[in-house]
N, CA, C and O atoms as a DFTB+ gen file, in Angstrom:
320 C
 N C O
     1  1      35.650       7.719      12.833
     2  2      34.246       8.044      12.647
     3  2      34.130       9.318      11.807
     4  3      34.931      10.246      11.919
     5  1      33.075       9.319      10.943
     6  2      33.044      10.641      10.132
     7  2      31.763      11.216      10.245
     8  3      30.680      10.902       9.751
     9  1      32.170      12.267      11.119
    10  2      31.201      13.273      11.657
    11  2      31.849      14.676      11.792
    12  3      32.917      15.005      12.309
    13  1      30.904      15.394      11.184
    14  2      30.968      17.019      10.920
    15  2      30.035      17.609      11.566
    16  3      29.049      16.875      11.632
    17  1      29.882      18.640      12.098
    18  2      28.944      19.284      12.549
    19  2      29.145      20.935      13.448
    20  3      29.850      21.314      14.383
    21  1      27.958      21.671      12.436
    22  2      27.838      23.138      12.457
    23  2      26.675      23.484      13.507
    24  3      25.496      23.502      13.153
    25  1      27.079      23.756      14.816
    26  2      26.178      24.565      15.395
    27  2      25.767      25.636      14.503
    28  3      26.646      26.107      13.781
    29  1      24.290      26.225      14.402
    30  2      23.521      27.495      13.524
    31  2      23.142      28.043      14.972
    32  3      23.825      29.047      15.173
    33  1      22.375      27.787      15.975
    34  2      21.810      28.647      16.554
    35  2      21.381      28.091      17.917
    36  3      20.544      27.199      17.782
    37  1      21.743      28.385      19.332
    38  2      21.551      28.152      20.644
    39  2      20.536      29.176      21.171
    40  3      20.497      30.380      20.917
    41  1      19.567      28.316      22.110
    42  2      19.025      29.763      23.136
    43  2      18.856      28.769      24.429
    44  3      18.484      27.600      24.330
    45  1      19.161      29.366      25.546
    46  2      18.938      28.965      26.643
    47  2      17.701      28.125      27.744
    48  3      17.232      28.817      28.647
    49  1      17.376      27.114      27.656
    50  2      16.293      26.670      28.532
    51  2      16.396      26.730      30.012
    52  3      15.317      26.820      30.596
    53  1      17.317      26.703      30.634
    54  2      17.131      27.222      32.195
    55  2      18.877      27.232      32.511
    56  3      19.477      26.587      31.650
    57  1      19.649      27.750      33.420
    58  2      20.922      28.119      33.937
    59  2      21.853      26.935      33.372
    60  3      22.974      27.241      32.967
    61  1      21.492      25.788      33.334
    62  2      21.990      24.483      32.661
    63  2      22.082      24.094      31.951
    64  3      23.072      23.399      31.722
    65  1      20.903      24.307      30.924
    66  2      20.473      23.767      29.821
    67  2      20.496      24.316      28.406
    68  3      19.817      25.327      28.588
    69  1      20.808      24.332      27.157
    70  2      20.276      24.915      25.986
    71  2      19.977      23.648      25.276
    72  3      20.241      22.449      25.372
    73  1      19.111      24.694      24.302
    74  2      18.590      23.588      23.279
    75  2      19.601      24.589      21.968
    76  3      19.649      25.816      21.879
    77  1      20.325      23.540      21.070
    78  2      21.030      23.459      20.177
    79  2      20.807      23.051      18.614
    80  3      20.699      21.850      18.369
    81  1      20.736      23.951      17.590
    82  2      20.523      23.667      16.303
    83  2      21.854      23.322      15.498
    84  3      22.946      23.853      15.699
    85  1      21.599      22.436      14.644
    86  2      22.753      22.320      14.177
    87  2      22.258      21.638      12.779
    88  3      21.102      21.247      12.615
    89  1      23.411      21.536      11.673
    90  2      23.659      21.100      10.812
    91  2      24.380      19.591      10.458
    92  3      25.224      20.253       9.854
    93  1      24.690      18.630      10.330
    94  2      25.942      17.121      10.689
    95  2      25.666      16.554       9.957
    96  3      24.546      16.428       9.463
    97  1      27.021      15.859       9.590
    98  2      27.029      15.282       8.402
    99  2      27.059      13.708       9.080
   100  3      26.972      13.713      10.308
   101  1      27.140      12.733       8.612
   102  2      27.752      11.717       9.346
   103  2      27.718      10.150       7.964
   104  3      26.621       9.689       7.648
   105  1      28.590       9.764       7.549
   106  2      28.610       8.789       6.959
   107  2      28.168       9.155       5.296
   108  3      27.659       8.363       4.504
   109  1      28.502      10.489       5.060
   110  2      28.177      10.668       3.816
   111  2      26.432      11.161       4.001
   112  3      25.836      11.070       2.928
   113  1      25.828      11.503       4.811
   114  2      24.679      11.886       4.856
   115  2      23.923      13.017       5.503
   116  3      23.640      12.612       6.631
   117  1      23.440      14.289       5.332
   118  2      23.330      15.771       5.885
   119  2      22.474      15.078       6.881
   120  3      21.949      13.990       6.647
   121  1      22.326      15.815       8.147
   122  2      21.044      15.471       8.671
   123  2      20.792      17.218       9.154
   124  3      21.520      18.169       8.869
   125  1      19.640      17.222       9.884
   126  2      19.368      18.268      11.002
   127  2      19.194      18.313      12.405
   128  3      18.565      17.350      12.842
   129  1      19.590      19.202      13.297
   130  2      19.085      18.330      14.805
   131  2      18.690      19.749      15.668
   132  3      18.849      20.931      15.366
   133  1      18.110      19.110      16.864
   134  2      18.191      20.029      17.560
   135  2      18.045      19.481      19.109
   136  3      17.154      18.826      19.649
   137  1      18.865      19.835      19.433
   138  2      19.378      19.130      20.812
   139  2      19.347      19.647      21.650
   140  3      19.366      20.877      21.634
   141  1      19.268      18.719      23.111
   142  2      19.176      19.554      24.545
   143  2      20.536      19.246      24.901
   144  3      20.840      18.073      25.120
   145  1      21.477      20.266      24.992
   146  2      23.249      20.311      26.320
   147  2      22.624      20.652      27.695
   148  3      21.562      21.053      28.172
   149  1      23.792      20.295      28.046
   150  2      23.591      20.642      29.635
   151  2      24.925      21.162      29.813
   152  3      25.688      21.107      28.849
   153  1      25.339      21.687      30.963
   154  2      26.276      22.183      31.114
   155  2      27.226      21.498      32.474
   156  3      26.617      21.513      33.544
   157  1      28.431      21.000      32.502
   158  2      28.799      19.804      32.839
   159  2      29.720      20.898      34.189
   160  3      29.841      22.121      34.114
   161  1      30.139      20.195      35.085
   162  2      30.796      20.488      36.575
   163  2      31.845      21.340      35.904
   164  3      32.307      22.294      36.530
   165  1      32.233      21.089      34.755
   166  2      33.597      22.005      34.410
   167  2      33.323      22.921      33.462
   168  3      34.201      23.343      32.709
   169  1      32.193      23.276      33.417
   170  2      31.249      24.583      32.516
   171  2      31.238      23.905      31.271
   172  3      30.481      24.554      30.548
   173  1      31.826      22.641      30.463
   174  2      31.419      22.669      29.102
   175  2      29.968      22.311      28.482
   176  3      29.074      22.203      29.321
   177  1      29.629      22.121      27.190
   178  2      28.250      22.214      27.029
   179  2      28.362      20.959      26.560
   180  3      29.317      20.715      25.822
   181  1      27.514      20.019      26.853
   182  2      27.706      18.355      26.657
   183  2      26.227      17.655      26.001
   184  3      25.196      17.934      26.613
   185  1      26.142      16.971      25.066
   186  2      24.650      16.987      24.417
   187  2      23.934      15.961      25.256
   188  3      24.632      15.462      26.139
   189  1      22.900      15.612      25.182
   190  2      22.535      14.840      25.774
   191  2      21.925      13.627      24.457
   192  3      22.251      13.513      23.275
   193  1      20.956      12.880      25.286
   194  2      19.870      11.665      24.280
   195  2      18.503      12.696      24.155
   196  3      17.658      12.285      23.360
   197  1      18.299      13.532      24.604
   198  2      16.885      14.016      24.070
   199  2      17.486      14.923      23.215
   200  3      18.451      15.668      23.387
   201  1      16.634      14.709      22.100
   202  2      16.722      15.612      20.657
   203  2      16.361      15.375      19.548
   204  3      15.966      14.217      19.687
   205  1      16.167      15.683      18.292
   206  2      15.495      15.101      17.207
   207  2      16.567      15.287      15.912
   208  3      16.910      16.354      15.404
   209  1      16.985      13.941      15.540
   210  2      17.626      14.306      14.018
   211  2      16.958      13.737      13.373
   212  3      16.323      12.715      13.632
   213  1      17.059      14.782      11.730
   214  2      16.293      14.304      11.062
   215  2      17.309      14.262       9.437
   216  3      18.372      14.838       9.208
   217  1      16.445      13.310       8.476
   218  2      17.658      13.627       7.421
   219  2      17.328      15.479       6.679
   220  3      16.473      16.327       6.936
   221  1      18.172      15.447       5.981
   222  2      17.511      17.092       4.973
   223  2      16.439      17.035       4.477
   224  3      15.500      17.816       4.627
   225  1      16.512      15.917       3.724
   226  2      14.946      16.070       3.290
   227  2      13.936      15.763       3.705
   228  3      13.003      15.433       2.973
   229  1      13.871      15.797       5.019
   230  2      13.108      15.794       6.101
   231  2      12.550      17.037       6.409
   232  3      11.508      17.081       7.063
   233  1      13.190      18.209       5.964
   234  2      13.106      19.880       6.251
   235  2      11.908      20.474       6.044
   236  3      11.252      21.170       6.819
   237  1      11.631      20.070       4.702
   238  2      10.196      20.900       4.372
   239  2       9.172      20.598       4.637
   240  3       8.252      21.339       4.293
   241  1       8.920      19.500       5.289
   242  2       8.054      18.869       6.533
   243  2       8.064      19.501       7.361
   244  3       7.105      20.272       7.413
   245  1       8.938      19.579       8.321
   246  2       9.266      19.767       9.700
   247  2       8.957      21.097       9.236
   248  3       7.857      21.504       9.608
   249  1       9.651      21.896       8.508
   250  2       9.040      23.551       8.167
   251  2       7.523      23.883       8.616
   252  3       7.131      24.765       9.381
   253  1       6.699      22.784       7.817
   254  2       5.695      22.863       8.126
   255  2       5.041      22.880       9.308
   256  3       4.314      23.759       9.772
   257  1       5.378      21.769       9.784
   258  2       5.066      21.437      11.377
   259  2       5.089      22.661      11.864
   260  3       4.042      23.292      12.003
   261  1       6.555      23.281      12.265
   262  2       6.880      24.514      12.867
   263  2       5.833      25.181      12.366
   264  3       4.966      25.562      13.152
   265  1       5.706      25.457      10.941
   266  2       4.966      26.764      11.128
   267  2       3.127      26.769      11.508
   268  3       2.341      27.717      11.500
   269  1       2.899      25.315      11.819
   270  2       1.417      25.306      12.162
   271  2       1.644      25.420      13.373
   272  3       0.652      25.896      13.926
   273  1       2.514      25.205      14.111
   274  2       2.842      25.498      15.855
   275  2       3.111      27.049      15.761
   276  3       2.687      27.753      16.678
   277  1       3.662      27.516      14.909
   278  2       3.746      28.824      15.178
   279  2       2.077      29.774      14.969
   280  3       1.628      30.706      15.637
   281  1       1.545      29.104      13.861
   282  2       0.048      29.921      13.781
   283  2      -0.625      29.694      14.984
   284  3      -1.295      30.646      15.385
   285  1      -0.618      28.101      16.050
   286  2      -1.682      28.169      16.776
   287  2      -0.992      28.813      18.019
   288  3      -1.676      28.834      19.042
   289  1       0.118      29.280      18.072
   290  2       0.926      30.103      19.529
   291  2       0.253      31.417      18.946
   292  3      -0.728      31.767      19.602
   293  1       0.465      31.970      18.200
   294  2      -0.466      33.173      17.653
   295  2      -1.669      33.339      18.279
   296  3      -2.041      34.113      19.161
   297  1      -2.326      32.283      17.527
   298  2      -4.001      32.194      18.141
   299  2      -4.197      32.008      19.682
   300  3      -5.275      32.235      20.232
   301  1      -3.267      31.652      20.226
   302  2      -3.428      31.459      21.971
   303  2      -2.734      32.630      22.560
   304  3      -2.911      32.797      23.767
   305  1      -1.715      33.758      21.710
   306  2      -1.404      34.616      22.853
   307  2      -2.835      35.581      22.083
   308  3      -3.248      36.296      22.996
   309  1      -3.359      35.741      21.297
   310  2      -4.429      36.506      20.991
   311  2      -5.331      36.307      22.020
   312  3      -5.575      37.250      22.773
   313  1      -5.768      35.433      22.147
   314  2      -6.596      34.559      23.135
   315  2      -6.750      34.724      24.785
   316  3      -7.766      34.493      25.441
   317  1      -5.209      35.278      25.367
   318  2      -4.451      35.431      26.404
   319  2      -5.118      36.981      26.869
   320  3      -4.689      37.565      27.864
């Protein structure tokens, strides 16, 4: 099987869990992901089925997305 793949950046969702960014190649094709691990009886970090890959050029979309979720978290801790 031909699969590559660069963790970029982890942060923690609860004692068990992270959500995982990454980079993967697979079959001649970049994608992006970002995934939920869990953390398995023998401490390793194991991915799960919830997560989103997308291809690359999928990015400057999803950029977008993010950053209209990021303006309206703005407007709601203002709000707060």
């Amino acid at each position: 099987m031909d699969v590559k793949q660069e963790f970029l950046f982890s942060f923690p969702k609860n004692d068990k869990e992270a959500i995982r960014f990454s980079i993967r190649e697979f079959k001649g094709q970049v994608y992006f992901e970002a995934r939920l691990f869990f953390k398995s009886d023998k401490g390793e970090w194991l991915p799960t089925k919830k997560g989103l890959t997308l291809s690359i050029g999928h990015y400057g979309e999803f950029r977008k997305g993010v950053q209209k979720i990021g303006e309206q978290v703005s407007v709601l801790d203002k709000a707060a």
